[in-house]
VEXVO-672541 format. One record per residue (C-alpha): y, x, z; residue in three letters. Coordinates in steps of 0.001 Angstrom, whole numbers, plus 500000, padded with zeros to 6 digits. Example, Ala and Ser with C-alpha at 12.3 -4.5 7.8 and 13.67 -1.06 7.14 Angstrom:
2
495500512300507800ALA;498940513670507140SER;
This chain:
140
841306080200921277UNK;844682078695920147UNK;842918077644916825UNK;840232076193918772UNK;842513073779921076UNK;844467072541917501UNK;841502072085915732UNK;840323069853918709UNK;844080068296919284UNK;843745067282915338UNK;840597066231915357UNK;841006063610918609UNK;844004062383916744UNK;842155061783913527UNK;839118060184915777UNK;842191058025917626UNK;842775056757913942UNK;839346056305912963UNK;838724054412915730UNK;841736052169915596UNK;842491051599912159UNK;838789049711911458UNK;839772047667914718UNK;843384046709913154UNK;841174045522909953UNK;839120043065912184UNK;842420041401913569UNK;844436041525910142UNK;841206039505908894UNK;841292037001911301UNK;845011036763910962UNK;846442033554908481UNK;850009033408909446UNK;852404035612907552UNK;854136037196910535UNK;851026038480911525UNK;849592039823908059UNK;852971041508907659UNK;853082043151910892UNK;849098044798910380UNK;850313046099907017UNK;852906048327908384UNK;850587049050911416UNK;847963050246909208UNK;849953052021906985UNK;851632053854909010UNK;848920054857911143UNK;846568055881908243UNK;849694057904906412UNK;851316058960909776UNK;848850059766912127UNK;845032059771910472UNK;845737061424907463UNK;848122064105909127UNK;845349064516911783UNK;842365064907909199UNK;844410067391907087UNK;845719069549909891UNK;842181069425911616UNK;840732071361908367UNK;843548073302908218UNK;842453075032911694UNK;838809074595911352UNK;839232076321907623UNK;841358078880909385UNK;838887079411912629UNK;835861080140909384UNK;838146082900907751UNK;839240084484910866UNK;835244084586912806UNK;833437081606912523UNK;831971081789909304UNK;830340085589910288UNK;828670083999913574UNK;827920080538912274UNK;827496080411908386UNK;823915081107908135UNK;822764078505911242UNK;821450075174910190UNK;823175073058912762UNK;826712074564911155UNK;825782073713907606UNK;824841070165909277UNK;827728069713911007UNK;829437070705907838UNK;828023067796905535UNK;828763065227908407UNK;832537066127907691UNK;832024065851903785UNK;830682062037905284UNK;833436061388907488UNK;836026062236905174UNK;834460059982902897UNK;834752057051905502UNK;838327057983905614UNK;839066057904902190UNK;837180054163902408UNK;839821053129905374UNK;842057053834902570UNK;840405051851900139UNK;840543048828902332UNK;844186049995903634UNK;844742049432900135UNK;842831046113899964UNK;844471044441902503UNK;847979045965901082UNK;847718043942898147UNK;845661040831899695UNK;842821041113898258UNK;840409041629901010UNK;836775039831901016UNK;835844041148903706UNK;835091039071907526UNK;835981040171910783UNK;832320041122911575UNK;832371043583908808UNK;835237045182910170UNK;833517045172913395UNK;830212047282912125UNK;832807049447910631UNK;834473049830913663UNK;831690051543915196UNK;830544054301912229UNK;832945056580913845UNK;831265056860917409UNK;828016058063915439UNK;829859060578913095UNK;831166061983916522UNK;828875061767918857UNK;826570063823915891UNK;829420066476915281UNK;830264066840919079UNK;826417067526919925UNK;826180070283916764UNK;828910072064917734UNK;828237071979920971UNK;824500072376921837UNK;824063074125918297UNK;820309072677918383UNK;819020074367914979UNK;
């Protein structure tokens, strides 16, 4: 059960960051004064480095470490695992796109609006609601 409650810990800190960071992109978009810019650069940065990154990295350490200790016997043949499993090859990929934009915005060249941001803002909340409800109600 310990690996269970840091897999969770991890993962609500990676979902805090997930959450947030795409928010901090609307503001830093509609930001034009150079206090301001400055100021979301080192917010972002150090919450993608210091706190999403961290919390993606140590969630698969425990979730990798909960399939080689029992999970993988009770749960690697059912559908709803292998599902559950390609929504995290997803969500890491919208993580590594935070990045991307992290990186954008770094080095001012973002072409992005606000309302992009915002749409992004809200991929997250799909990613886990879906995850939540696999591992959860295990449906299939």
């Amino acid at each position: 059960m310990w690996l269970k409650a840091f897999h969770l810990i991890f993962m609500v800190t990676w979902f805090a960051g997930l959450f947030y960071l795409p928010r901090l992109f609307v503001y830093h978009a509609m930001s034009s004064d150079a206090v301001g810019v400055e100021r979301f650069k080192i917010m972002e940065r150090k919450l993608y480095y210091g706190i999403m990154t961290p919390g993606m990295v140590l969630t698969f350490v425990f979730g990798i470490w909960m399939l080689a200790d029992y999970a993988w016997a009770s749960y690697g043949s059912q559908g709803w695992f292998h599902a559950k499993l390609g929504l995290l090859v997803l969500l890491v990929g919208y993580h590594f796109m935070c990045g991307k934009w992290l990186d954008d915005f770094k080095h001012d060249r973002n072409v992005r609006s606000h309302v992009y941001y915002r749409w992004a803002n809200e991929i997250p909340v799909l990613f886990l609601f879906a995850i939540v409800v696999l591992a959860v109600v295990k449906p299939f």
